[in-house]
ZADREN-820886 format. One line per 4 residues: number of its first residue (from 0); their letters; for each residue z, y, x of C-alpha. Coordinates in pm, whole numbers, plus 50000, padded with zeros to 5 digits. Example, Ala and Ser with C-alpha at 12.3 -4.5 7.8 and 13.67 -1.06 7.14 Angstrom:
% residues 2
0 = AS = 50780:49550:51230  50714:49894:51367
//
This chain:
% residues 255
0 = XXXX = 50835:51755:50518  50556:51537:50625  50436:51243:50302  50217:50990:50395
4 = XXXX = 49979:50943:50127  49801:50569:50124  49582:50384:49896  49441:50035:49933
8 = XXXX = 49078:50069:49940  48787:49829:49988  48847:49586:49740  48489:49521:49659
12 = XXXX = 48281:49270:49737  47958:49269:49910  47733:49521:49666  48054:49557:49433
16 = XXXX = 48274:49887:49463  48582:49974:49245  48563:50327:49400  48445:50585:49594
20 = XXXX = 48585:50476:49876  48444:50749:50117  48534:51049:49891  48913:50862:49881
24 = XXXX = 48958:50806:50228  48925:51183:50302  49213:51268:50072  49439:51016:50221
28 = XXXX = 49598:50950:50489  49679:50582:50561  49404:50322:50407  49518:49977:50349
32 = XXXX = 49209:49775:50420  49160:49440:50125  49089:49162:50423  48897:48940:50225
36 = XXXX = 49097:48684:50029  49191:48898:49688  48884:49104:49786  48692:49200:50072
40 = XXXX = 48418:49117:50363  48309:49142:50665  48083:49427:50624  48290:49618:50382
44 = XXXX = 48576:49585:50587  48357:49755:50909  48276:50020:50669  48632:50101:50585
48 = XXXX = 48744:50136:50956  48474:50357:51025  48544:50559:50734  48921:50580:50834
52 = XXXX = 48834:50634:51219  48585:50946:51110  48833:51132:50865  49121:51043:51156
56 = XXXX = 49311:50798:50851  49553:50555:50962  49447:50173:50923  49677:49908:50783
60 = XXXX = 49573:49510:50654  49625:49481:50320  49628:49098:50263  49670:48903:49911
64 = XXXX = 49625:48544:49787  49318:48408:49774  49252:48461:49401  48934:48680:49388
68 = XXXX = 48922:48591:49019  49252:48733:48940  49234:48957:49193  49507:48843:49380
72 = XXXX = 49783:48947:49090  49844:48578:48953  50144:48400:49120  50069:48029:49200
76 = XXXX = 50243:47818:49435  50242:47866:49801  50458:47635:50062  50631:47911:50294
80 = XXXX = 50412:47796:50593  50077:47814:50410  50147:48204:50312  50246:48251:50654
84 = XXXX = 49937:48162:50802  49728:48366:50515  49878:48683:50641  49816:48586:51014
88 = XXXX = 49474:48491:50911  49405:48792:50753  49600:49046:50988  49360:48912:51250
92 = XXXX = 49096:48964:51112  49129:49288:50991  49310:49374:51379  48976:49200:51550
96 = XXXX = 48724:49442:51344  48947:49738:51419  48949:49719:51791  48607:49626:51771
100 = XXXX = 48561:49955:51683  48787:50142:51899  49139:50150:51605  49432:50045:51672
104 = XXXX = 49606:49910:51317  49849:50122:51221  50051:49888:50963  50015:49633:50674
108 = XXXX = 50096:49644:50316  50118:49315:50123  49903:49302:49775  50040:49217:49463
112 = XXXX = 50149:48881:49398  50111:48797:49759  50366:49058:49853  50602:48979:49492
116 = XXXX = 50631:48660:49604  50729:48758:49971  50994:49078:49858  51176:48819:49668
120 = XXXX = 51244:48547:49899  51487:48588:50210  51370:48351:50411  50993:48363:50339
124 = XXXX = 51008:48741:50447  51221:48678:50732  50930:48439:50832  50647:48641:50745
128 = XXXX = 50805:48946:50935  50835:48763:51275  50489:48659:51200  50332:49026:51188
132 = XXXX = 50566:49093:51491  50383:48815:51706  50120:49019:51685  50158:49317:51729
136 = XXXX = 50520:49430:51728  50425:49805:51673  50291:49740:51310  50467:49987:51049
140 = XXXX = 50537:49753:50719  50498:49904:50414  50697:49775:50129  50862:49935:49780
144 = XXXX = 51272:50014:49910  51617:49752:49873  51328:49498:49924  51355:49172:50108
148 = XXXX = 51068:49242:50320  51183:49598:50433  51480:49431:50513  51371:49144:50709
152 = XXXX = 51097:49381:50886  51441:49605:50989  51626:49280:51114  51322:49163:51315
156 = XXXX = 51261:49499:51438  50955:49668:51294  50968:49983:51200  50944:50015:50811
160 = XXXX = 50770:50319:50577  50885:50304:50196  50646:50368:49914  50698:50602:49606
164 = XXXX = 50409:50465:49344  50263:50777:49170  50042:50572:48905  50285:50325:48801
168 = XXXX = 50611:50298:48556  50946:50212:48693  51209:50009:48491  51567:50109:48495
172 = XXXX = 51616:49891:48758  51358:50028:49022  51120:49781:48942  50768:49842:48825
176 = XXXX = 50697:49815:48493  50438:49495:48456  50054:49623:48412  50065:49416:48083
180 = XXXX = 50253:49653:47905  50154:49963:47719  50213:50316:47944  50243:50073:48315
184 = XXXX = 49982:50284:48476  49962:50682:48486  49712:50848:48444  49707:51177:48256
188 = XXXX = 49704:51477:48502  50016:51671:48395  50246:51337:48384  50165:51269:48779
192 = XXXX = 50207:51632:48841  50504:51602:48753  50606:51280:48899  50525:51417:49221
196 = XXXX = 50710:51724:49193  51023:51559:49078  51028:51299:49364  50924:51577:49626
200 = XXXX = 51188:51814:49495  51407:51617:49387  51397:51219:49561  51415:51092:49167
204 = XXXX = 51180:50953:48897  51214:50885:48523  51178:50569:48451  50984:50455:48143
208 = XXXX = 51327:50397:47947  51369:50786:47960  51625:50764:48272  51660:50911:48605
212 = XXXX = 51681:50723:48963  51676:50755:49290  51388:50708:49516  51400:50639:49854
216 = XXXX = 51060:50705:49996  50837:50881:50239  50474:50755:50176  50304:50779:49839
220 = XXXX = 50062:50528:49683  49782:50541:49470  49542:50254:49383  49204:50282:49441
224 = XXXX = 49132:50065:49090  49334:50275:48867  49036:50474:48679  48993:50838:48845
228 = XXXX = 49186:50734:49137  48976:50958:49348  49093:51253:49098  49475:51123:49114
232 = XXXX = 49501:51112:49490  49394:51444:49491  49638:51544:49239  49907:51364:49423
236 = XXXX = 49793:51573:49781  49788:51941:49587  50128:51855:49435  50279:51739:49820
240 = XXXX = 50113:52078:49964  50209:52319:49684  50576:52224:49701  50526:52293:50063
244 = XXXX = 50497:51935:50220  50213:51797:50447  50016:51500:50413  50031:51260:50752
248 = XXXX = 49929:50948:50861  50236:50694:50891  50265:50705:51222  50317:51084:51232
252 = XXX = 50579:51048:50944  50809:50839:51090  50692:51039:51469
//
């Protein structure tokens, strides 16, 4: 079975890294590129394409809210319109510094509150889906499953790939557990082993209640500012091979 295996990366800021971006984006397969509102620029953006285009990685926009500060994880209000055009202005932005370099974007992913805010509202996704289809209706949208945004990507047409989240704690009802609380992000080596090999083997993961659901899924994330994230995303990769998967780009998972 092939697993996609993305992370969002470049989401520094001018001299400012949270990673090793380089070493990351030759252990994944899809990158989802920060387009400069939660984090991001020009130049770093240029240097994540080219990274991507060398080690033949799939490249998707990752837009947020414009909330450097919080890094785009603090929900404020946004009229429906207004988040519309952030996406659009950050899609094309992203889209324009691909092709300027010979890449085609492959997909989007929607950051933290930014994409919250959107998987929770009907009508706001249904509007932000036809959105990303105006431009370029061959965009793969990544989004967490049962979501409003897979949904309304499905209903507008777009073809949608559904996320498994190997650093993060899921509530009993799918959700992730919030980063303020104590065990939210995974870490420790043998507890994402196992993660992975449960939800390859088995399409299930134990929640942090001490319960077992279903997970609908083909593409697996880790994020590039959890600490060892390098080290995790090749845990995540050995775990996907060894129980005889491949890794592959989104396109070639949903091929």
């Amino acid at each position: 079975m092939k697993i996609d295996l993305n992370s969002d990366m470049g989401e520094g800021f001018g001299p400012y890294k949270l990673c090793d971006d380089e070493a990351l984006m030759g252990v994944v397969s899809s990158a989802n590129v920060a387009c400069g509102f939660h984090a991001g620029d020009p130049e770093t953006m240029v240097r994540m394409v080219r990274f991507a285009k060398a080690h033949g990685v799939g490249v998707g926009a990752h837009p947020g809210l414009a909330d450097r500060l919080g890094f785009g994880r603090r929900e404020f209000p946004v009229e429906a319109d207004d988040m519309k055009q952030q996406v659009l202005y950050q899609l094309g932005a992203l889209a324009a510094i691909a092709r300027g370099e010979g890449v085609a974007l492959s997909h989007i992913s929607f950051h933290a509150a930014m994409g919250n805010m959107i998987s929770r509202d009907p009508a706001l996704s249904e509007l932000v889906m036809r959105a990303v289809k105006s431009v370029d209706p061959d965009l793969i949208v990544f989004s967490m499953p049962d979501t409003e945004v897979e949904r309304a990507a499905i209903s507008v047409g777009l073809k949608t790939l559904t996320l498994f989240l190997a650093d993060r704690a899921y509530d009993a009802r799918g959700q992730l557990v919030s980063r303020k609380l104590p065990n939210s992000v995974i870490k420790d080596e043998v507890k994402v082993r196992a993660r992975v090999r449960q939800f390859i083997e088995k399409g299930t993961v134990t929640t942090i209640e001490g319960e077992t659901l279903p997970v609908r899924a083909r593409s697996i994330l880790v994020h590039s500012d959890t600490p060892g994230s390098l080290e995790l995303a090749r845990i995540v990769r050995s775990e996907v091979e060894s129980a005889g998967g491949s890794i592959a780009p989104a396109r070639e998972v949903l091929g």
